[in-house]
FIKEZA-438395 format. One line per 2 residues: number of its first residue (from 1); their letters; for each residue x, z, y of N, C-alpha, C. Coordinates in pm, whole numbers. Atoms other than C-alpha are relative to their C-alpha. Layout:
<rs>
NUM) A) X/Z/Y/X/Z/Y/X/Z/Y | ...
</rs>
This chain:
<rs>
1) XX) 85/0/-118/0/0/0/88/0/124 | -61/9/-189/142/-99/364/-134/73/120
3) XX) 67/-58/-68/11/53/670/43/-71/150 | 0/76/-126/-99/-102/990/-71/81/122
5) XX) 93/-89/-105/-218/-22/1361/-62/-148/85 | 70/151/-8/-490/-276/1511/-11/63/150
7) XX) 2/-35/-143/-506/-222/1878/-152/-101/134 | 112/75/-49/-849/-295/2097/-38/43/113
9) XX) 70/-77/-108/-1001/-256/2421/-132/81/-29 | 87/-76/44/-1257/-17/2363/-105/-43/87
11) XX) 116/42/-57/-1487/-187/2647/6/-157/-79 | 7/97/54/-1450/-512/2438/-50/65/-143
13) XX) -1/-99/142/-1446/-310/2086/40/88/-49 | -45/-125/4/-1447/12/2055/0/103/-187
15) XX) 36/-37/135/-1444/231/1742/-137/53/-10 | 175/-14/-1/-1837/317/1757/11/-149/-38
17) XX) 55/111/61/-1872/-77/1740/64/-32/-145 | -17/-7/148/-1635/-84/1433/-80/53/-100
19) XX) 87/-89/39/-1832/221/1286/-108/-47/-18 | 125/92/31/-2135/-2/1328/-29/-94/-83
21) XX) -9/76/148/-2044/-234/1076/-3/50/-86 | 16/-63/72/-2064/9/848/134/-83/-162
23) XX) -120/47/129/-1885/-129/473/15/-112/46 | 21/159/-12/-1947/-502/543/154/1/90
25) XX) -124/-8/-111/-1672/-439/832/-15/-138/84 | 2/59/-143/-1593/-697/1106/125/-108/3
27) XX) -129/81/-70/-1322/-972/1155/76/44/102 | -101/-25/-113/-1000/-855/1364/14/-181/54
29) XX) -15/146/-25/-1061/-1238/1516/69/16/174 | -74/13/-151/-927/-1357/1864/141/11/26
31) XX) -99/-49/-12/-574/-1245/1803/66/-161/15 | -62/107/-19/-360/-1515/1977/176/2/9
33) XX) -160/-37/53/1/-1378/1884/44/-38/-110 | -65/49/160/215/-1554/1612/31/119/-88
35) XX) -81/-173/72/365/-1181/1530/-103/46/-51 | 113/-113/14/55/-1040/1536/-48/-68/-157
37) XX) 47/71/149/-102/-1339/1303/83/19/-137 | -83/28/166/218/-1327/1064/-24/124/-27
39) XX) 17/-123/82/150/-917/991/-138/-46/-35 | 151/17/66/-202/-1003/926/4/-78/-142
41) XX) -36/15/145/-93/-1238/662/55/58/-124 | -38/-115/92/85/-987/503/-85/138/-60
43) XX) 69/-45/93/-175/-777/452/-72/4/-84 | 110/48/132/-386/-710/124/-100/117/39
45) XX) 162/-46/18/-723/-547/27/74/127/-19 | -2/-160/12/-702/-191/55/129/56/86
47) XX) -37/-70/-116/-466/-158/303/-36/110/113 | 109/-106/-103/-524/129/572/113/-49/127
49) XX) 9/-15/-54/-486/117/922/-44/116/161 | -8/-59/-139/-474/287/1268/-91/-105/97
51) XX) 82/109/-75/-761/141/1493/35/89/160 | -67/-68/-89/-609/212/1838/-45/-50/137
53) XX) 40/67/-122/-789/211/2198/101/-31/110 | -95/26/-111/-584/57/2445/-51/24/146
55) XX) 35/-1/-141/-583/49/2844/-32/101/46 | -11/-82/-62/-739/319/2959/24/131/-68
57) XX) 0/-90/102/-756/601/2673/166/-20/-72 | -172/-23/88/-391/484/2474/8/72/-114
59) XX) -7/-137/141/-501/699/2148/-33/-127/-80 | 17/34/161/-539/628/1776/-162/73/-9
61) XX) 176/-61/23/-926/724/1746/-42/-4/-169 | 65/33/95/-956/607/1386/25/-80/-146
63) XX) -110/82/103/-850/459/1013/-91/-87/-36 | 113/114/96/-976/116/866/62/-35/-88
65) XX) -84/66/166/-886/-18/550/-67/-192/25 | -4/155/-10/-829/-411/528/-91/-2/-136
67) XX) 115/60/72/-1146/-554/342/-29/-158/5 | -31/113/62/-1061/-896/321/122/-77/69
69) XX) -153/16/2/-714/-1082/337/-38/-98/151 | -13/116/-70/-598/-1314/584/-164/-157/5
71) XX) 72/160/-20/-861/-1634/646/-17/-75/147 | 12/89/-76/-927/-1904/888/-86/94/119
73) XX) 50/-81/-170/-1016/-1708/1266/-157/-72/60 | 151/52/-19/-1421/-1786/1280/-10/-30/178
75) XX) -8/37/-139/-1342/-1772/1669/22/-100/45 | -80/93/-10/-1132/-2091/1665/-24/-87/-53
77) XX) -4/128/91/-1147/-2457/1542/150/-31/-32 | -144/11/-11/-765/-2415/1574/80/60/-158
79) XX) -4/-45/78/-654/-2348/1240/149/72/-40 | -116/-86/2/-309/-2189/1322/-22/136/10
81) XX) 57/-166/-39/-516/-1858/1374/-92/22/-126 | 106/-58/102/-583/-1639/1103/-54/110/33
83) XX) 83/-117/-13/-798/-1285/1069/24/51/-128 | 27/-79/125/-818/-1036/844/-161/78/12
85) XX) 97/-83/-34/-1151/-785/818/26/111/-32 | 2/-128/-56/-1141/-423/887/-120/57/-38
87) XX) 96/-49/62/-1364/-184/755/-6/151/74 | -32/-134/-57/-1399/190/954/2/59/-144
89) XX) -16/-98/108/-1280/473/699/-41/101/43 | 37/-117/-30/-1287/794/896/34/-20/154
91) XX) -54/-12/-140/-1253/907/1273/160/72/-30 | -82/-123/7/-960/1098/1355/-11/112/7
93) XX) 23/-184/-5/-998/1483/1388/60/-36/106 | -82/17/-146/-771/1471/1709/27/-130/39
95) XX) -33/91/-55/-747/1136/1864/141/20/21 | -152/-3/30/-318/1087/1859/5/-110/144
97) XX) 22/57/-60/-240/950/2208/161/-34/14 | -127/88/-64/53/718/2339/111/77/44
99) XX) -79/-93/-68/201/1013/2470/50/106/-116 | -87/-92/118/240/1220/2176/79/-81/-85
101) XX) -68/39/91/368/948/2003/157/-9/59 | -151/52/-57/655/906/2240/49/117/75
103) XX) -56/-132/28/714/1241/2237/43/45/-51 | -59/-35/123/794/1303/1905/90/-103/-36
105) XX) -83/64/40/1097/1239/1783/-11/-52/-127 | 28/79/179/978/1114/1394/-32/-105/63
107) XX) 68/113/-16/803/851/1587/82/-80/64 | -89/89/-59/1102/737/1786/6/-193/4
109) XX) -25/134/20/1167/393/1585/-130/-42/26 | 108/60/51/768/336/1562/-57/-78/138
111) XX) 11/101/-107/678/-17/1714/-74/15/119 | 75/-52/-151/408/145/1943/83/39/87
113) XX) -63/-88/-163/660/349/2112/51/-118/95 | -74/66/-34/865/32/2176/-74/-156/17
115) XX) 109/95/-20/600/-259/2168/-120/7/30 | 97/-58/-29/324/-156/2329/-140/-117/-9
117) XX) 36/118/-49/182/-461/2402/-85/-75/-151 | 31/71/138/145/-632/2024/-117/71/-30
119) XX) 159/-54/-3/-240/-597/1924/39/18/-152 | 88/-22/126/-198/-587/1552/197/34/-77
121) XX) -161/-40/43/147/-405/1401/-1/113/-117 | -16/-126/90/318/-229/1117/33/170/21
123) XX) -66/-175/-40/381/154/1075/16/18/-135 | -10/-50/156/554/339/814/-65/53/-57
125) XX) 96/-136/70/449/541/557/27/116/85 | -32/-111/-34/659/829/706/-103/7/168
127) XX) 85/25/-98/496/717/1053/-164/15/-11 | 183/3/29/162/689/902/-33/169/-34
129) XX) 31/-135/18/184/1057/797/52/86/90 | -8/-59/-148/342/1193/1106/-129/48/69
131) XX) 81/25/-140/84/1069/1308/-175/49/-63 | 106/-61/70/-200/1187/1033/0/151/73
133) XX) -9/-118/20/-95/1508/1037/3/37/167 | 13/-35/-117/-87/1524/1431/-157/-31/29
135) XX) 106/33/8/-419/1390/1418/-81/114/-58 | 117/-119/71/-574/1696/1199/-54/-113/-120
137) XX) 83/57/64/-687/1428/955/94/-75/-130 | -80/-28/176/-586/1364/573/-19/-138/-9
139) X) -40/151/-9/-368/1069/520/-44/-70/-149
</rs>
């Protein structure tokens, strides 16, 4: 299992509208980054995730698990753009914000601290349980 963080405006898509999809989950579509697209290819089914509000908030609110692989970006006729779908798992217990992450020194290397910008990125395991466990919520 790999572990990812999906990054969204929360007035575009917030985690309530994830949450609203209930199992079925939602296409991560629109993503117009090659980086971004090539981790998406890399992930598989049952992957988990970090669903992360950007702009004004900067926290981790929430985990999704990847519920279907890579395919063709329903947004686009452009077929250099793929998607994966996203499924909500749990909230966080403590929302984990931008600031604690780049606070803590475990999180140092982790691409948020240092790519802020990239909407759809890896995290370690050790990262993924850091940032659990600052969260209050069981990785």
């Amino acid at each position: 299992m790999r572990y990812w963080l999906f990054k969204s405006e929360p007035s575009t898509w917030g985690w309530s509208d994830q949450v609203a999809r209930g199992a079925a989950g939602e296409e991560w579509d629109g993503v117009r980054n090659y980086q971004a697209r090539n981790h998406m290819r890399e992930m598989k089914l049952g992957d988990l995730g970090f669903f992360y509000h950007s702009q004004k908030d900067k926290e981790i609110v929430g985990i999704v698990e990847i519920c279907a692989e890579a395919h063709p970006d329903s947004s686009t006729d452009d077929n250099r753009w793929e998607c994966v779908d996203i499924k909500a798992v749990r909230p966080m217990v403590k929302p984990v914000s931008l600031a604690m992450c780049k606070s803590d020194p475990r999180l140092a290397d982790m691409v948020l601290v240092h790519n802020t910008r990239l909407s759809v990125q890896p995290v370690t395991p050790q990262e993924w349980h850091v940032i659990c466990q600052l969260g209050d919520t069981l990785a």
